[in-house]
N, C-alpha and C positions, 0 to 999 in steps of 0.2 A: 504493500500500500504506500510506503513511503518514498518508495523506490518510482514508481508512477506518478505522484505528487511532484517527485525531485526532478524526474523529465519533464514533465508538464511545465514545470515555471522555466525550464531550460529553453524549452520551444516558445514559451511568450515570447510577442511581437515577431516571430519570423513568420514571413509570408506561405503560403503554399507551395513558392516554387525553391526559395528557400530552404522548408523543412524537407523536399522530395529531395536537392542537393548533399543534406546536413543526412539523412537516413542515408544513401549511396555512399559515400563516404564512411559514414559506420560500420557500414556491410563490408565496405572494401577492407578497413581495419581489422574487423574479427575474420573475414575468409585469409586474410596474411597470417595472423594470430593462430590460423588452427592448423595451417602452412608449417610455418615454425613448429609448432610442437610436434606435429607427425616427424617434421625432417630430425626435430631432437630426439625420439624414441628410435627411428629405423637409426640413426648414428652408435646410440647405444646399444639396441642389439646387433648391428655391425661390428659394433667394439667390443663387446663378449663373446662373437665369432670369432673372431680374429684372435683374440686371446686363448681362444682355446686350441688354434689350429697352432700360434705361437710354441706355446707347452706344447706339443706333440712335435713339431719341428726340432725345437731346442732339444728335447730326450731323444731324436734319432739322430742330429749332429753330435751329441753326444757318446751316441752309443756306435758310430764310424770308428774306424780304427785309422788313423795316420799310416798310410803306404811309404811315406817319403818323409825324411827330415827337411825344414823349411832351408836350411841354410845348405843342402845338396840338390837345391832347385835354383838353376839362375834367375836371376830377379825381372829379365824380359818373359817368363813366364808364369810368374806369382799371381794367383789372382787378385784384379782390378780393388776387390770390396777387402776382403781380410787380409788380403797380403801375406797369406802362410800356405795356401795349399798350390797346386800345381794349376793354373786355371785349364778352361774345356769340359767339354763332357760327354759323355756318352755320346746324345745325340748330335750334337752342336759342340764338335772338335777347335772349333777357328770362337769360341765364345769367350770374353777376355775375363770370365766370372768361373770358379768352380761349380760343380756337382750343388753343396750345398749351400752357395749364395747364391746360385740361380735360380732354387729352388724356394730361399725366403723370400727373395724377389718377386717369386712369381705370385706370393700370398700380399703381398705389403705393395702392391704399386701406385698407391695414391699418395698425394702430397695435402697429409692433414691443414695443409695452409690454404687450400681451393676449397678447403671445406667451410674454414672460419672466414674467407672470403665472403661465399656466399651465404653466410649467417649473418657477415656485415651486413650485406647487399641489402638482406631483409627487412632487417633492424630499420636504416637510412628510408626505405619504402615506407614501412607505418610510421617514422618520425614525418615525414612528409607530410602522409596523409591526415595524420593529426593533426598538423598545422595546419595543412591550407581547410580539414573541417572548422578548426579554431577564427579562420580569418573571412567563413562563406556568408557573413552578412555583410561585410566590406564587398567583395567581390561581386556581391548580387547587387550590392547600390552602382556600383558602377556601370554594371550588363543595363540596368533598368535605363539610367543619363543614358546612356549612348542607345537603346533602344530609343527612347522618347525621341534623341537628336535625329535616328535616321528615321524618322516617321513627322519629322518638321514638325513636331511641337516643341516647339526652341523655350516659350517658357516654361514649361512644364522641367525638359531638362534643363535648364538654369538652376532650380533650387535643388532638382537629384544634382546633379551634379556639385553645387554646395556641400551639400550633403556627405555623396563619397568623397571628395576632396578632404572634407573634415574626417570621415572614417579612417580614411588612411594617414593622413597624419599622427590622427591618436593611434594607429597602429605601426609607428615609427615603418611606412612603406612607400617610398621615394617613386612613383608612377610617373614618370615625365609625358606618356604617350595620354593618360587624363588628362595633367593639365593643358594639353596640347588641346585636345577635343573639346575640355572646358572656354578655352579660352577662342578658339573657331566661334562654339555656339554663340559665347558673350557678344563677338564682332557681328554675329551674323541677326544678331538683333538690334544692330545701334549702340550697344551699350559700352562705349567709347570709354568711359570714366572706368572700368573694369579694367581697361588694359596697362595703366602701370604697376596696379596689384599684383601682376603676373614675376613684376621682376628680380623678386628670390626663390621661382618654383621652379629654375633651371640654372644650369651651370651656362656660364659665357660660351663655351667654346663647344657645348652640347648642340647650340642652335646652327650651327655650321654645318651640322651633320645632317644629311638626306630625309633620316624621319623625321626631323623635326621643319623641315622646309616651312611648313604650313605657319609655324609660331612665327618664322623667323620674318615672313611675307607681311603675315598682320602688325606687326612691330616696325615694322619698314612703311609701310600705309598707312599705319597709324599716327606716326613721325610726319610722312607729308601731308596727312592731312591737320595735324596740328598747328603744321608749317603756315600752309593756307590759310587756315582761321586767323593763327596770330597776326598775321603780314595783311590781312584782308580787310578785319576787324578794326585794326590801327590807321588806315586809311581813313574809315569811317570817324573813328573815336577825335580824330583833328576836326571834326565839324560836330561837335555832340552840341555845343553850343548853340547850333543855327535854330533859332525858333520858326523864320519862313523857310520850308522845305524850298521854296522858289532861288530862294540863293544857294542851294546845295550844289556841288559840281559833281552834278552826277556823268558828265560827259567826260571830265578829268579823271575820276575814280574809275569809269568803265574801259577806258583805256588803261588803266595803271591793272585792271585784272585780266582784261584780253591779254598782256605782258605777262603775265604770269605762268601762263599755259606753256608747258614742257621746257619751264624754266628752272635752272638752277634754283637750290634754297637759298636765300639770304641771312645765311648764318651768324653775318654782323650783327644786324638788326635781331635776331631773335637772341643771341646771346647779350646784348643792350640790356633787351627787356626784363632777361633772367637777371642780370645784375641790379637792375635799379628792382624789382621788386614784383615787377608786371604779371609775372605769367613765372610759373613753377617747372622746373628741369624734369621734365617726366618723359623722358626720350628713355623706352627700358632697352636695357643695357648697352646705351652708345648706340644703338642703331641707328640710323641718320638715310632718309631717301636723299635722293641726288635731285627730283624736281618734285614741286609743287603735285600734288593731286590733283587730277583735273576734276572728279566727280566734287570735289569740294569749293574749287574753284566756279563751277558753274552754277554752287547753292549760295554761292556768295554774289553771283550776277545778278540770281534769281531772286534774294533777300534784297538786294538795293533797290532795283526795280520795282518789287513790292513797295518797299520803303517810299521811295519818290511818286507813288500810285500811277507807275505805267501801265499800257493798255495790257492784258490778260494774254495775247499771243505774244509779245515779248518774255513774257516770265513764264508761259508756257513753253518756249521752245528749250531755256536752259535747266528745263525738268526736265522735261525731252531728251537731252543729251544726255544727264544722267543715266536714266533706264539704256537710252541706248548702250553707253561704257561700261558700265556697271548694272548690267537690271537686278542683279541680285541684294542692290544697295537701296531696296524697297522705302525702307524706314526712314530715307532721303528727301525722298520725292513722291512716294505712294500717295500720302493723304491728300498734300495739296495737287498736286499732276488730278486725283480725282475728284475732288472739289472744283475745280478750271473747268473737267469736263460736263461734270453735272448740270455747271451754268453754259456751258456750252450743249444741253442738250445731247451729250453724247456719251452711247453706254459704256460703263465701267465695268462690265462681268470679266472680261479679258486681265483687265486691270486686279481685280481682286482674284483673279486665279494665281495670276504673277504673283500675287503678298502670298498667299494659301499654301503655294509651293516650296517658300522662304519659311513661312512661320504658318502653321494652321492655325496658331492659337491665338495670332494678330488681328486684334479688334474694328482697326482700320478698316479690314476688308468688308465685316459687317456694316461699318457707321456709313461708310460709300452707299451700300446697300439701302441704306435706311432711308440714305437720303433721295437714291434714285427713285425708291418706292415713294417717298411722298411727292418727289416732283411727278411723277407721272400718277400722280391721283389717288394710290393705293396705301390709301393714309391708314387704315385696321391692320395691313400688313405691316407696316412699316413702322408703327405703334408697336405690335406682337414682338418683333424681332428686338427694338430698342431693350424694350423689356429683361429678353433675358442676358442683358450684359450689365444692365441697371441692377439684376437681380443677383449678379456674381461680383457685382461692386468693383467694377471693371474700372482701369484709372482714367478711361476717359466716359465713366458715367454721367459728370456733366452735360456732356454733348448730346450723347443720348436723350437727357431729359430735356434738352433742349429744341431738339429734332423732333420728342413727344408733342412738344408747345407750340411747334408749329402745325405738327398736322393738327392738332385740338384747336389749333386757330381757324385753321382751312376746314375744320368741321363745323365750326361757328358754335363749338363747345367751350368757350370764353371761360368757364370756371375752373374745368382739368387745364386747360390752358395755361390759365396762372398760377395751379400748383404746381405744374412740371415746371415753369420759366423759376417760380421761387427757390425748386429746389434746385436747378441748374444755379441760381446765383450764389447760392450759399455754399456752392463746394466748387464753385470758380468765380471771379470777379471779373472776368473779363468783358470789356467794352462792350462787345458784342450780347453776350450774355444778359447786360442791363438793358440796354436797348431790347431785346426780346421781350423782358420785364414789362420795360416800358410800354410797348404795343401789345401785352396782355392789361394790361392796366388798365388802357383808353378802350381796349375792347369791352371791358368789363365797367366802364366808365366807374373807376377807381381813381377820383382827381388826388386825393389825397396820396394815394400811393405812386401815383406822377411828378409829384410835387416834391417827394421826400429824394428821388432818384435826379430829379433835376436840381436839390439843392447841395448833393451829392457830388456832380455834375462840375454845378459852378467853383464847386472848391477846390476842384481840383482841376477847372479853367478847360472844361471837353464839353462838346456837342452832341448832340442827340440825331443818330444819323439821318439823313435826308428823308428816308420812308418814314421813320418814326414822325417828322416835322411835317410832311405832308398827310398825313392820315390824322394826325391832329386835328391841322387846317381843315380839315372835308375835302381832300382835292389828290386822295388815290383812294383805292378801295381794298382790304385786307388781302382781297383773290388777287389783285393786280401785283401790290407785293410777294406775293407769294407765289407766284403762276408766269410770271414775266421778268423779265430782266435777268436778274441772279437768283432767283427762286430764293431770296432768301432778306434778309433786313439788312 
């Protein structure tokens, strides 16, 4: 009873596929176990064989009578083993052993050390397999990361992968090929700030080596694209000042990043900014690209352009280039490339198959969805679907409930309207997000609750966007915003 109790709490927490690894491995221990002892028993009555045949050899060597004295036998014919009798035999005249050393010989011809060999041999096999049964929940967290990764649920394996990382650690077991695969997946979701953590889970001169190509690549992109941001950003940062976006030199800046493109890094400049304080030395391990990133180069085309509010086929083409370079660099360019298209009336299922294949578990490809569903009218679908990422507490939840507010707008259900916009505000502040508010509000003819967003507003010296102002006025109609132009506020 207690012995079933003692395995029972042994097997908490291990999974099913787990426990079927951990019982295999036990089987394999007791089948070597019962190995061994058989090979111990037939050794032993082998060795009281042999002893017995010994005594009986010994008493007929004994009981031979010496033909010849050893010192009237020349010494090229003594035998090889005892050195006293005349060697040869009977049968076998040319044999360099006597009668009765060839004859102990013929009983004794193993070399008790092939024996103890392979009792080592045995021994090293269950120490094994006790080990690696000792280490099968480390081992199975890893199989499960790298399952999840090749089945592109990238978050999912992010925190397995956490997870065995940490297993093996506390199991003092040095895995360079995980953190390889951990560190692929991190890139391969955006998650940029991830990758100078990586730069004490390998040796310097490890990443030179063929299997690790893959670290050694993300570390090198990941360099020039930090290159890019800094060198890009700083352009912009000498104008932070400008309150008329109308004096910005946006035609200066966009030539300073056209230049950039399969250009040398300007390692002055970014090693400036390390020194005075600007930006932190997180190049892991010395790797250094030789040019600028272009996919990050073009997000910096595309960020100005937004910035200076160019027309939508300017900042659509240097998404564009992304997907083309990189399409696998989704989380670049995926949401807004699909937000362009949505106001451009143009389907995004292609688009969200591209994110699906990168990451399944990428939210983006649904919020696209949501959004295509309510521009083309199918606002109960598009509702449904928000829903369950609202209900998994998804981190761009916001949006969702935002995307809720609209179609309850376009359904001329003004009341869910304004609780999905409240709660979209309350777990984002963003401009846009008020503004929704806002035009639930006057839907709801809620003046008070317009009044407090617009004294909100003036404090902080911002506008109520153009739809909001006009739908005030009486001089657009909810559908019109919502059905035309950007389908959107």
């Amino acid at each position: 009873m207690d012995e079933n109790k003692e395995k029972n709490n042994a097997n908490e927490g291990l999974s099913d596929e787990e426990l079927r690894l951990k019982e295999e491995m036990e089987e394999l221990a007791r089948t070597f176990q019962e190995e061994l002892d058989k090979a111990k028993a037939e050794e032993e009555k082998l060795a009281a064989e042999k002893q017995e045949e010994l005594d009986i050899l010994i008493q007929e060597i004994e009981e031979e009578k010496v033909d010849e004295d050893p010192e009237n036998i020349p010494e090229d014919q003594l035998c090889e083993c005892c050195g006293e009798k005349r060697r040869g035999t009977k049968d076998n005249p040319d044999s360099p052993y006597c009668a009765s050393c060839e004859k102990g010989l013929r009983h004794y011809p193993f070399d008790f050390l092939n024996i103890i060999l392979v009792l080592i041999f045995i021994g090293l096999s269950l120490f094994a397999c006790t080990n690696f049964a000792g280490r099968i929940k480390t081992y199975a967290r890893v199989a499960e990361a790298d399952k999840l990764a090749r089945n592109a649920k990238r978050q999912s394996a992010y925190g397995a992968y956490q997870s065995a990382v940490q297993s093996l650690k506390d199991s003092s077991i040095n895995a360079e090929m995980v953190y390889s695969r951990q560190l692929q997946n991190a890139f391969a979701i955006g998650s940029l700030e991830d990758v100078p953590s990586f730069n004490t889970q390998f040796n310097a001169w490890e990443l030179k080596l063929p299997h690790l190509r893959k670290a050694y690549n993300i570390f090198k992109t990941y360099d020039g694209m930090t290159a890019a941001r800094t060198i890009g950003y700083g352009y912009v940062y000498e104008y932070e000042d400008i309150d008329d976006m109308s004096k910005f030199p946006y035609d200066d800046i966009m030539k300073k990043l056209d230049a950039m493109i399969n250009a040398p890094v300007d390692r002055a400049t970014i090693k400036a900014q390390v020194e005075e304080g600007l930006q932190a030395d997180n190049t892991p391990y010395g790797i250094q690209a030789d040019v600028y990133d272009t996919s990050m180069v073009n997000f910096l085309r595309m960020y100005i352009s937004a910035m200076c509010e160019k027309d939508i086929e300017t900042q659509k083409q240097y998404l564009e280039e992304i997907q083309k370079t990189n399409p696998e660099y989704t989380w670049i360019y995926s949401a807004m490339l699909g937000e362009i298209y949505i106001k451009q009336g143009k389907d995004v299922t292609e688009l969200c198959n591209q994110i699906r294949a990168v990451d399944a578990e990428d939210s983006v490809a649904d919020l696209l969805t949501v959004m295509q569903l309510r521009t083309q009218g199918k606002y109960d679908e598009s509702i449904k679907l928000a829903q369950t990422w609202i209900d998994k507490n998804d981190t761009y939840i916001y949006e969702f409930y935002r995307q809720q507010a609209l179609c309850y707008l376009s359904k001329e259900e003004y009341r869910q309207a304004y609780g999905a916009a409240s709660s979209a505000t309350e777990l984002n502040n963003s401009k846009q997000s008020y503004d929704t508010l806002a035009l639930c509000c006057l839907a709801n003819k809620n003046q008070t609750g317009f009044d407090e967003i617009k004294k909100m507003y003036d404090r902080y010296e911002l506008d109520f966007s153009a739809d909001v102002i006009a739908y005030r006025d009486g001089k657009i109609s909810l559908k019109e915003i919502l059905t035309q132009g950007d389908f959107d506020v």
